[in-house]
C-alpha positions as CSV (number, residue, x, y, z in Angstrom):
1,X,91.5,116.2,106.9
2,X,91.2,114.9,103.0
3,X,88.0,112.8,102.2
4,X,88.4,109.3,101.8
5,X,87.7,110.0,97.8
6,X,90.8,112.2,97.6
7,X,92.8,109.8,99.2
8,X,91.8,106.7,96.9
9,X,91.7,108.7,93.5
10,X,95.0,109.8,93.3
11,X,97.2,110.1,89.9
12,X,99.8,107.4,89.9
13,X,98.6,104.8,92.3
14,X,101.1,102.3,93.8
15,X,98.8,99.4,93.4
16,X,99.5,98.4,89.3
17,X,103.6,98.3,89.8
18,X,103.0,96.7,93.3
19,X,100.7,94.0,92.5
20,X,102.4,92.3,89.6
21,X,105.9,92.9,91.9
22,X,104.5,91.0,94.9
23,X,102.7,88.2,92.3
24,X,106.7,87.9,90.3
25,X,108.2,86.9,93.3
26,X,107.8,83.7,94.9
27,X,108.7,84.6,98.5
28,X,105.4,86.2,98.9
29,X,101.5,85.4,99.5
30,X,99.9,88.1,99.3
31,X,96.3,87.6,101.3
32,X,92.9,89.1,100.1
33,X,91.3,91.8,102.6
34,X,89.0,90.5,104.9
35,X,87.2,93.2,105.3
36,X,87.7,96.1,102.4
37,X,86.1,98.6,104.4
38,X,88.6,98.7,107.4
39,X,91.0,99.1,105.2
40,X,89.6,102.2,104.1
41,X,89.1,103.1,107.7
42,X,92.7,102.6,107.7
43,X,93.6,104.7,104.8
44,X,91.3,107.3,106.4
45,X,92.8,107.4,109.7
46,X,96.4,107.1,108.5
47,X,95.6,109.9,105.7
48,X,98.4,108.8,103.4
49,X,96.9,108.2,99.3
50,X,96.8,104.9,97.6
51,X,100.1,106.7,95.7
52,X,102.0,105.0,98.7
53,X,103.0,101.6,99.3
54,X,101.7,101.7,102.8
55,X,98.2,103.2,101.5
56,X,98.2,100.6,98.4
57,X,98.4,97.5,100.7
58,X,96.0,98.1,103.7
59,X,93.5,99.4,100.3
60,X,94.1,95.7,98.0
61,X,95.6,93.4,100.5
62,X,94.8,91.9,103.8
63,X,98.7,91.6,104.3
64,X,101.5,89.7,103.1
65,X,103.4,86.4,103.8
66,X,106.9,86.1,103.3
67,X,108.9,82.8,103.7
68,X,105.1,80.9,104.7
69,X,104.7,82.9,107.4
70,X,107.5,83.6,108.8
71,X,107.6,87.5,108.3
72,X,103.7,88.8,108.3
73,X,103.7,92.1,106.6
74,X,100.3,94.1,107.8
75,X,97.7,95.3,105.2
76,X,94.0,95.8,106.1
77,X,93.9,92.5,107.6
78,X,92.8,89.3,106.9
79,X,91.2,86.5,109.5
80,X,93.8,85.7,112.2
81,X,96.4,88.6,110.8
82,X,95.2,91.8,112.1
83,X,95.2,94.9,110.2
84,X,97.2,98.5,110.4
85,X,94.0,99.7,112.2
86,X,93.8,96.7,115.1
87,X,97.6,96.1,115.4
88,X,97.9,99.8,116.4
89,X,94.4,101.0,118.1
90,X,93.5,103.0,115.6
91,X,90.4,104.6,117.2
92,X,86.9,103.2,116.1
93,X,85.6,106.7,114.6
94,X,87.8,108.3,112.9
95,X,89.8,110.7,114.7
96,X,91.4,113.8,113.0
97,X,93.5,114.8,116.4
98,X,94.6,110.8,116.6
99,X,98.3,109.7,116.3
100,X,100.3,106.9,117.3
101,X,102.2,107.2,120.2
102,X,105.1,106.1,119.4
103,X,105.4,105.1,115.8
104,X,103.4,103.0,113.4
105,X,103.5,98.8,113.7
106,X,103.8,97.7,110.7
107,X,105.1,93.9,110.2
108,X,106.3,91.2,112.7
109,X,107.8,87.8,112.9
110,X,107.5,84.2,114.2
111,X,110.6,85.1,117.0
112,X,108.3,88.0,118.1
113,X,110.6,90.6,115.9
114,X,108.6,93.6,115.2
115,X,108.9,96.3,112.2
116,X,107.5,99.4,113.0
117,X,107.7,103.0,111.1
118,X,108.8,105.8,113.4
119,X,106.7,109.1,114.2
120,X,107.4,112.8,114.3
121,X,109.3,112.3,117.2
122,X,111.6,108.8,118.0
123,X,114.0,109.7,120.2
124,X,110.9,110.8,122.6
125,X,109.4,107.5,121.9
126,X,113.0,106.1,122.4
127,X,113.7,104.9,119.0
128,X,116.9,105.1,117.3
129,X,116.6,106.6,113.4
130,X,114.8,109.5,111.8
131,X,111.2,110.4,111.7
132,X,109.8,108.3,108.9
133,X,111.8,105.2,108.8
134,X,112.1,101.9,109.3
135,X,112.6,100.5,112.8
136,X,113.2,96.8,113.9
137,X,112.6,95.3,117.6
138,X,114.9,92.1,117.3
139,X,114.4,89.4,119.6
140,X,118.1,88.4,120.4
141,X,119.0,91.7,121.6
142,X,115.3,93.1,123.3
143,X,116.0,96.7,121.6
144,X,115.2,98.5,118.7
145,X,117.2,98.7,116.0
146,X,117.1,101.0,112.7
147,X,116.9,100.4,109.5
148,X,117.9,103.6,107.4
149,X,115.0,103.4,105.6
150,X,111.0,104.0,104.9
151,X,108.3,101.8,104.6
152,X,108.3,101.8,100.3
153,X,111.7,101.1,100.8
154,X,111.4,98.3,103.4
155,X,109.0,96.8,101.0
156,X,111.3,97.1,98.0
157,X,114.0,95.1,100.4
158,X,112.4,92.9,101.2
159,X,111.1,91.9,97.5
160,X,114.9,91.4,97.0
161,X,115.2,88.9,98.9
162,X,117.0,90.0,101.7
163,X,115.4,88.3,104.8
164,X,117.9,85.0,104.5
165,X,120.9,87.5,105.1
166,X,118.7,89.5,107.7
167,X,118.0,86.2,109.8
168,X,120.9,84.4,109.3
169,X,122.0,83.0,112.6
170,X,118.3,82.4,113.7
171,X,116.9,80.5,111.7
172,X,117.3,76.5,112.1
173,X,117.1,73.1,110.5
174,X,113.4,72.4,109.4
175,X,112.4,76.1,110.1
176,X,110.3,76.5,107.5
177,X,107.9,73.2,108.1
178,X,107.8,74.3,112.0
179,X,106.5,78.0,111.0
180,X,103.8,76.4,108.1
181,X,102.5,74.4,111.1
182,X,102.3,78.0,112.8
183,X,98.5,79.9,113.0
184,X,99.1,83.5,111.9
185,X,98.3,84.7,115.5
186,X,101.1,82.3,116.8
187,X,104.8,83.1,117.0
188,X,108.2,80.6,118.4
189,X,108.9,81.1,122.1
190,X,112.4,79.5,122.4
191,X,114.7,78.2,124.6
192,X,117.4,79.4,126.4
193,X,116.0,82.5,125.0
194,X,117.6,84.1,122.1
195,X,119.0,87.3,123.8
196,X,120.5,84.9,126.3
197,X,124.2,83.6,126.0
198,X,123.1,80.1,125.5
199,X,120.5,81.0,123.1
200,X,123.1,82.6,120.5
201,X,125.3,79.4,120.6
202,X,123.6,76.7,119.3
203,X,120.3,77.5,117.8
204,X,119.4,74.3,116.3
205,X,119.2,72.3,119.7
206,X,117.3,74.8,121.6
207,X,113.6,74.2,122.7
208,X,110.7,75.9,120.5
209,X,106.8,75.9,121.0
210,X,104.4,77.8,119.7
211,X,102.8,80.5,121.8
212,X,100.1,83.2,121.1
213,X,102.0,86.2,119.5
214,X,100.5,88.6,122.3
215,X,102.1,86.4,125.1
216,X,105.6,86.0,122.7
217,X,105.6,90.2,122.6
218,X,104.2,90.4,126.2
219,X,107.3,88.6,127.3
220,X,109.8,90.2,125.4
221,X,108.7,93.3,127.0
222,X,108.5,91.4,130.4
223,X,112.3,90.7,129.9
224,X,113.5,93.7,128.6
225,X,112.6,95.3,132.3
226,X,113.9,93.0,134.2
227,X,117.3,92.9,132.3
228,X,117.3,97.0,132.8
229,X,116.8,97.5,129.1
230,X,114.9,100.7,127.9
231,X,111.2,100.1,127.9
232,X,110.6,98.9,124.2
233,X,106.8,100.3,124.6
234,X,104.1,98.8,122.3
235,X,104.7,96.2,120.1
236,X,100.9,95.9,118.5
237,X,98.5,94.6,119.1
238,X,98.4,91.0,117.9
């Protein structure tokens, strides 16, 4: 297991490129850590250097904001956004023998749409792609969906501005003052529900309210069994 030191002082860290990127665009808030030394607890547990994107954010950031909140990114958290380390149950001492169970949570949504990265072993875990990439739980279908890439890459996406193409069809009028009015521990619950028939036709008249983010995932998951859909297994812990 590399020391925390190794980790940190690494030739060629991600932060210097990253940091000016995230500051050029104006899609993104980037949130100071609210606690530096969990994220190094992070970066310890996850072993991966502060050469990576993923190791660069939970080090300088608490997490990130795209659209004003409508996509939370996770870092090494920051108040009401938890970090890599809460979101998955990373253990409280470091753990050398510790791994995910079934991939790495790394970013949700307002509609309770969850990014995580997959582990050694997805189609185990039941998710679709490679080890290493990308994966997406959507909230209109209840299943996990790939994405073809890795987390650097996900980043790079989504500083492309790609998330008006990714959500088009669920997103409504006045979206954006609805999710600024949004806690970053609160999420949409909506309906009909989105994965329903009624819920895909007319998106602008449905019913929304703002629900806690663990009962938005908790039912999603809820739904998903009673439909006969594959388990989706955890979501994070938000």
């Amino acid at each position: 297991m590399r020391a925390l030191e190794d980790l940190i002082t690494v030739d060629d860290p991600a932060w210097p490129a990253l940091g000016p990127a995230l500051a050029a665009t104006g899609a993104v808030q980037v949130l100071p850590p609210g606690d530096p030394e969990e994220g190094r607890r992070s970066l310890l547990q996850l072993q991966v250097t502060a050469r990576s994107t993923l190791g660069a954010l939970v080090l300088h950031t608490g997490g990130l904001l795209l659209d004003g909140g409508w996509l939370r990114v996770l870092g090494g958290g920051a108040g009401e956004l938890p970090g890599l380390g809460r979101a998955n149950r990373f253990p409280t001492t470091v753990d050398p023998g510790w791994q995910p169970d079934t991939g790495l949570v790394v970013g949700y949504d307002v509609l309770g749409g969850v990014f995580a990265l997959n582990g050694h072993d997805p189609a185990g875990a039941g998710r679709p792609g490679a080890p290493g990439q990308m994966t997406y739980f959507a909230p209109d279908t209840l299943e996990w969906e790939a994405m073809e890439t890795g987390h650097s890459g996900w980043i790079a996406w989504l500083l492309d501005d790609r998330l008006e193409q990714f959500y088009d069809g669920l997103r409504w009028p006045g979206w954006r003052e609805e999710t600024a009015a949004l806690t970053l521990s609160e999420g949409f619950t909506v309906y009909p529900f989105l994965w329903s028939q009624e819920g895909q036709c007319d998106l602008g008249g449905l019913s929304r309210r703002a629900v806690g983010m663990r009962q938005l995932l908790g039912s999603a998951a809820e739904f998903a069994g009673q439909l006969g859909l594959a388990d989706p297994g955890f979501l994070g812990e938000v």
